[in-house]
C-alpha positions in Angstrom: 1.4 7.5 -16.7 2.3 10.7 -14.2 4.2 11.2 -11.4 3.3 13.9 -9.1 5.5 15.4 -6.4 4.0 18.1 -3.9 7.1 18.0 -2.1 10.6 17.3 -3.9 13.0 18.0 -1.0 10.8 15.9 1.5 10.7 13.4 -1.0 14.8 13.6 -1.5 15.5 13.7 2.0 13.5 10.7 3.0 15.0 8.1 0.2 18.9 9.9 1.4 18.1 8.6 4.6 16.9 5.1 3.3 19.8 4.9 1.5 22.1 5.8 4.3 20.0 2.8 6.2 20.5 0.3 3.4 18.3 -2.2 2.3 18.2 -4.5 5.4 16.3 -1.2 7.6 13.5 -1.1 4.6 10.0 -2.4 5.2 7.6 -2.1 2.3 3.4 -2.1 3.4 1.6 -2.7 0.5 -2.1 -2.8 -0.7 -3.1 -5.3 -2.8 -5.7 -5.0 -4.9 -5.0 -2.3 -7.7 -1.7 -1.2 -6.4 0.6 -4.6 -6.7 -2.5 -6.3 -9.4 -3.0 -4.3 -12.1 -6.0 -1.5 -12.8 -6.1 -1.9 -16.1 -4.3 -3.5 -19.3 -3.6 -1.3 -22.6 -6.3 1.0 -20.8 -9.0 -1.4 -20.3 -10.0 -2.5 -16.8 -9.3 -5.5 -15.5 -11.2 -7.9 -12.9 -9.8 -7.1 -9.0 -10.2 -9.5 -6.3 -13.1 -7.6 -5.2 -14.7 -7.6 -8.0 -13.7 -11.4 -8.3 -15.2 -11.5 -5.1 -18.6 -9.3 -5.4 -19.6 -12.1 -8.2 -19.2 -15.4 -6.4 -21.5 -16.9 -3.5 -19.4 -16.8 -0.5 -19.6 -19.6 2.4 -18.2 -19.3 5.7 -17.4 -21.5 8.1 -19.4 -20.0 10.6 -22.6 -19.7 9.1 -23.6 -21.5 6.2 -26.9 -20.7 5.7 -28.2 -20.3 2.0 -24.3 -19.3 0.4 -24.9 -15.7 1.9 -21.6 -14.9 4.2 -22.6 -14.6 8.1 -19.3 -13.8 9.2 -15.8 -13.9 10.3 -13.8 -15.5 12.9 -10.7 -13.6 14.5 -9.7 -10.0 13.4 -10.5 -9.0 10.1 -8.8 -6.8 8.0 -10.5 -3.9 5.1 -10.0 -0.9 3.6 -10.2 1.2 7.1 -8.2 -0.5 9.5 -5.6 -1.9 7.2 -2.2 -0.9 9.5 0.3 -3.0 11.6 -1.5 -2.5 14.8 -4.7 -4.6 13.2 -2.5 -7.9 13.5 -0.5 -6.5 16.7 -0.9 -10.0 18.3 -0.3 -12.2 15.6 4.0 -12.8 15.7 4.4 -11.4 12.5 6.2 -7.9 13.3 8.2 -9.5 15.6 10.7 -9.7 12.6 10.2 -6.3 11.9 11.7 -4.5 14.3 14.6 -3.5 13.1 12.9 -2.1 9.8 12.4 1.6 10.9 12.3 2.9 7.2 8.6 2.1 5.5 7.5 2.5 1.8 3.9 2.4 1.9 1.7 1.3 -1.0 -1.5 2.5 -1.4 -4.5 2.6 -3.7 -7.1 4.7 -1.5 -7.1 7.8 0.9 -7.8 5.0 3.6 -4.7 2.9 2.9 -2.6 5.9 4.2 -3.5 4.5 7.4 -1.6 1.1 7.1 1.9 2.0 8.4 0.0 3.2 11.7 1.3 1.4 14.9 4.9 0.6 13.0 6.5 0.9 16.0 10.3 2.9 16.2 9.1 4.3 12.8 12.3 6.6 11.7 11.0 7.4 8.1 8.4 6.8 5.7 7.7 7.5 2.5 4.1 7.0 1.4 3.1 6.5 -2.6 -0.5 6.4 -4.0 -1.6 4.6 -7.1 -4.3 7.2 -8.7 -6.0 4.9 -11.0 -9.5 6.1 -11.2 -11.7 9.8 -10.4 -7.9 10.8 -11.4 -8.7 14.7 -11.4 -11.8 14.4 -9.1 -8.9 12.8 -6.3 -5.8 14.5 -7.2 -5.6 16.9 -4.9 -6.5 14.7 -2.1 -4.2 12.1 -3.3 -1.2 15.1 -3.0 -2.2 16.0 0.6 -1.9 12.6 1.7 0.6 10.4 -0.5 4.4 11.9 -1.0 4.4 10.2 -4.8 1.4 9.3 -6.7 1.1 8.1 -9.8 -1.5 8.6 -11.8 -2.5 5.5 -14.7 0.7 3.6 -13.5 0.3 -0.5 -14.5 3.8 -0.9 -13.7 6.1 -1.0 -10.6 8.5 1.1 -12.5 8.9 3.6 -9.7 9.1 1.8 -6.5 11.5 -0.6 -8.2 14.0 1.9 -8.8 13.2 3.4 -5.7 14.4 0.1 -4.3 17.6 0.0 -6.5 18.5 3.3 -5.5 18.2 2.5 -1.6 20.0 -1.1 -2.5 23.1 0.8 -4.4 26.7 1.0 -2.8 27.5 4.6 -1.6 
């Protein structure tokens, strides 16, 4: 495992002012697939949901014609429009207004998107999981995500990113 760090001050400066919020202010936006499940195991890749997924027959309730998916009622959520303003409507940020500081989560260039339409956002601090194309995507993942870390199976870093903003000054 690697972590990578374009920008140390930035970095600093955004979890000082978590901290200074406390725990209660923090809001963590989190892909799923590969970034909270794992990529791999002792380096071997491991079935993801989509891949979980991509091999079953899928029936909707919509259109149940033959197994094949016809479609999807309401908003759906993917890869490209993954942020809060996809469920704006639903009631569910309603809770969150008070949580101005955001660690976002993310396993792709497109889940950089997901914090967009936080509303009051004061900081955020935004770490990518670089789990395959590692040096093909490095340098894209370092433009976009503040921390990424590169072959990480663990939740090592946002966990003691957490203690750290949870600790008494």
């Amino acid at each position: 495992m690697s972590v990578h760090i374009l920008n140390r001050k930035k970095v600093e400066d955004t979890l000082e002012c978590f901290r200074k919020g406390g725990p209660s202010r923090v809001q963590v936006i989190s892909d799923f697939d590969m970034t909270l499940t794992r990529f791999a195991y002792n380096g071997t890749r491991v079935p993801t949901c989509h891949s979980i997924i991509d091999n079953s027959r899928l029936i909707s309730e919509e259109g149940k014609k033959k197994g094949i998916l016809q479609g999807f009622k309401g908003d759906l959520i993917h890869t490209y429009n993954k942020h809060e303003g996809a469920l704006k409507n639903s009631g569910h940020f309603e809770k969150l207004d008070d949580k101005r500081n955001v660690i976002l989560l993310g396993d792709s260039l497109g889940d950089l998107q997901m914090a967009d339409g936080v509303e009051n956002m004061e900081n955020i601090l935004k770490i990518g999981y670089l789990n395959d194309k590692v040096d093909k995507l490095r340098g894209q993942y370092l433009e976009g995500y503040d921390i990424v870390l590169e072959k990480d199976e663990t939740l090592n870093v946002v966990n003691a990113i957490l203690q750290y903003i949870s600790a008494q000054n």
